[in-house]
Residue, then its C-alpha position, 0 to 999 in steps of 0.5 A: x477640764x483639769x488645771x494642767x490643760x493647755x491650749x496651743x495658741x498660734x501667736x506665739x509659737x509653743x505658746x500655751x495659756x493654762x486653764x487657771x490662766x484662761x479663767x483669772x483673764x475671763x474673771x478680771x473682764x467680768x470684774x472689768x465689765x461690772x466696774x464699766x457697767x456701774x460708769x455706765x449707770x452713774x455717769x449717764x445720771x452725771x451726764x458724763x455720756x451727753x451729747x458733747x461730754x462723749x467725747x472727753x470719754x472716748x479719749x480718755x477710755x482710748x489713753x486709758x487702756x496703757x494700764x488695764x493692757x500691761x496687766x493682762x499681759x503679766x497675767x498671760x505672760x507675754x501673750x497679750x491678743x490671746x489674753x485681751x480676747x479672752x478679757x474682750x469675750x468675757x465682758x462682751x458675754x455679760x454685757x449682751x446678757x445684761x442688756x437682754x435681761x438686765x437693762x436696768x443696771x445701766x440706769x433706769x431709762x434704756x434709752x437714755x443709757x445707750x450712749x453710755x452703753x455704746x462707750x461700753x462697746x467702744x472700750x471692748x474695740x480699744x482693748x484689742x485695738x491695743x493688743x493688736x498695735x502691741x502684738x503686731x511688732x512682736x509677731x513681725x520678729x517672729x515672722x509671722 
């Protein structure tokens, strides 16, 4: 595929994300993924995703998503579902490979990773939980 294609995309109408778009997104959720496979990793051994501490984690991944949004909406120029989906299916891909045939990554237990592995999960769903809530005023003034 050449760098000039476009995909039409139906949030936006006449919006298009080229492939170098397409592939930096699909970059920056793999380099996101990795970074959260590593918290994953240490913070199961610093007992960061125990039983009580889970819930300091969801709330903070929950607030922190503001910054992590606004920059892949600059990269894909005000089409922010579009790009928090392709950011989602990158690191939801590797994650699905890592668990299958990499579990050790996220530490050396399996089992004892798997809180810290669903808080994985749940900051994929707070990604485009914000994309959402932030697109839905944007698509109601366009009438769609």
């Amino acid at each position: 595929m050449s760098s000039s294609a476009t995909f039409v995309l139906p949030t936006a109408a006449g919006a298009r994300l080229n492939s170098v778009k397409v592939t930096v997104l699909a970059a920056y959720g793999i380099a996101l993924w990795y970074i959260a496979a590593l918290m994953v990793r240490y913070g199961t051994a610093a007992g960061l995703y125990g039983r009580d501490a889970n819930l300091f984690a969801y709330i903070a991944t929950a607030l922190a998503f503001g910054p992590l949004i606004w920059a892949a909406r600059r990269t894909a120029r005000g089409l922010l579902l579009p790009a928090i989906t392709i950011v989602s299916l990158a690191a939801l891909l590797c994650d699905g490979l890592a668990i299958t045939w990499w579990p050790t990554l996220y530490g050396p237990d399996a089992a004892s990773s798997l809180p810290g592995i669903a808080w994985l999960s749940f900051a994929v769903a707070c990604g485009l939980l914000w994309a959402l809530l932030l697109e839905m005023p944007a698509a109601a003034q366009r009438g769609q």
